[in-house]
C-alpha positions in Angstrom: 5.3 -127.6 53.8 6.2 -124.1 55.5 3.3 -121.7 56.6 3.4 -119.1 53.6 2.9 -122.3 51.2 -0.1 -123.5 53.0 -1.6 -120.2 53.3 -1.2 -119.6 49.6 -2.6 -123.0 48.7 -5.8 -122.4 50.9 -6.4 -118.7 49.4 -6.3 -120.1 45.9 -8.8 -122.7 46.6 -11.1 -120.6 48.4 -11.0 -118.0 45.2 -11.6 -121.2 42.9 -14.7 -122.2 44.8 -16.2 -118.4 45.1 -15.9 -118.1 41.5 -16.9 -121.9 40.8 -19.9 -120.6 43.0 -20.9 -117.5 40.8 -20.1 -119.9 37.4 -22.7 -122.1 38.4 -25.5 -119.8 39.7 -25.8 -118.3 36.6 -26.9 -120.9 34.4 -26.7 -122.2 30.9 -25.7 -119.6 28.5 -28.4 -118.8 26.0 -27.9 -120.1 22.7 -27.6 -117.8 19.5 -30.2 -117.3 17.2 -29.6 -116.0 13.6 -31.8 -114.3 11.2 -32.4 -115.4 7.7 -32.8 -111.2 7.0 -30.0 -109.2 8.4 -31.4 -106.1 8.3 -35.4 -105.1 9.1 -37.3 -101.9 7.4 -38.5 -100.6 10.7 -34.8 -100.4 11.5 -33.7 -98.3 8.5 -37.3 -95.9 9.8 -35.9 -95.7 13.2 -32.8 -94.7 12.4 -34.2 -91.7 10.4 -36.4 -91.3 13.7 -33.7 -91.2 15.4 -31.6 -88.8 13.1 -34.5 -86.4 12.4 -34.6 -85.9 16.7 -31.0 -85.5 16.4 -31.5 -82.6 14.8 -34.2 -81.1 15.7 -32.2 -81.3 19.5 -29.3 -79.6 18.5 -31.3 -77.0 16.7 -33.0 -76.1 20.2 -29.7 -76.4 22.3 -27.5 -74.2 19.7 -26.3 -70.7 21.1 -27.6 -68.2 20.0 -25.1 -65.0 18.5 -25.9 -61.4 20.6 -24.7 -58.8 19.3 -22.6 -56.4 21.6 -21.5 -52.7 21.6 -19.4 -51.7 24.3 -19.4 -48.0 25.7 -16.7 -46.2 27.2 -17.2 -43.8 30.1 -17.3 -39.9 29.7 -15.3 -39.1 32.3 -12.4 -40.7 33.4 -13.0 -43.4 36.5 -10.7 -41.9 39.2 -9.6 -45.4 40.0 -8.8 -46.5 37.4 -6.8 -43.5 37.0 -5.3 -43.9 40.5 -4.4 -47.9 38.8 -2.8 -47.0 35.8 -0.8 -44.0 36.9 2.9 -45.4 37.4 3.6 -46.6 41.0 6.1 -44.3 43.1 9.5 -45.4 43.9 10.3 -46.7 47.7 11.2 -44.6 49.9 14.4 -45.3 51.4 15.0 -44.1 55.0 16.9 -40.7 55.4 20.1 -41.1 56.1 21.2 -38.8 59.1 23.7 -36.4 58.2 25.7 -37.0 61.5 29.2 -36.9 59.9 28.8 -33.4 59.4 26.7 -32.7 62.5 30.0 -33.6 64.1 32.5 -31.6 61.5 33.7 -35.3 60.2 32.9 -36.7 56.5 30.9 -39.8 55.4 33.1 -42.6 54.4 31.7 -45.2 52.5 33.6 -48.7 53.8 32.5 -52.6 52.4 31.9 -52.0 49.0 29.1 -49.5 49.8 27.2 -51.9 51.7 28.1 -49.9 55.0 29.6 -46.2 56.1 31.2 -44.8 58.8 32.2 -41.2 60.2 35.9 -40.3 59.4 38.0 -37.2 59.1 
């Protein structure tokens, strides 16, 4: 018998005996006892106890409606005419106007992506 085998065989016994020991400590199991009525009138009462708090709770925890008006200002809020005024454009950085600083003319080389000073 290898190692693994024995160790496997050992863990199950030890799990058998724990649960053999929590089995036991219990005791018997108590026997069940029927009634020759299946259903008592204090029963039925407490059930309409029971219903009446029911309601009565949900009664005290419902919301209660406000009613709202809602104003609008007199003047216009100057930030929130400052926020809904269109953002401006981004600046781009002046191009130089060296090309014609220097008597030459801008050519435009890559596909636009870059220029150079040409006659």
């Amino acid at each position: 018998m290898n190692a693994m085998t024995r160790s496997a065989l050992t863990g199950s016994v030890v799990m058998v005996a724990i649960a053999a020991t929590f089995a036991l400590g219990r005791g018997a199991l108590p026997e069940h006892r029927f009634r020759d009525k299946p259903f008592d009138d204090a029963f039925h009462e407490d059930l309409a106890t029971l219903a009446a708090t029911s309601e009565q709770l949900w009664a005290l925890n419902r919301p209660n409606l406000v009613q709202t008006q809602s104003f609008k200002p007199i003047e216009p809020d100057p930030l929130m005419a400052a926020l809904s005024e269109p953002a401006p454009p981004p600046r781009r950085k002046a191009e130089s106007d060296i090309c014609t600083k220097h008597g030459l003319r801008k050519i435009i080389t890559n596909n636009g992506r870059s220029w150079r000073c040409g006659r």
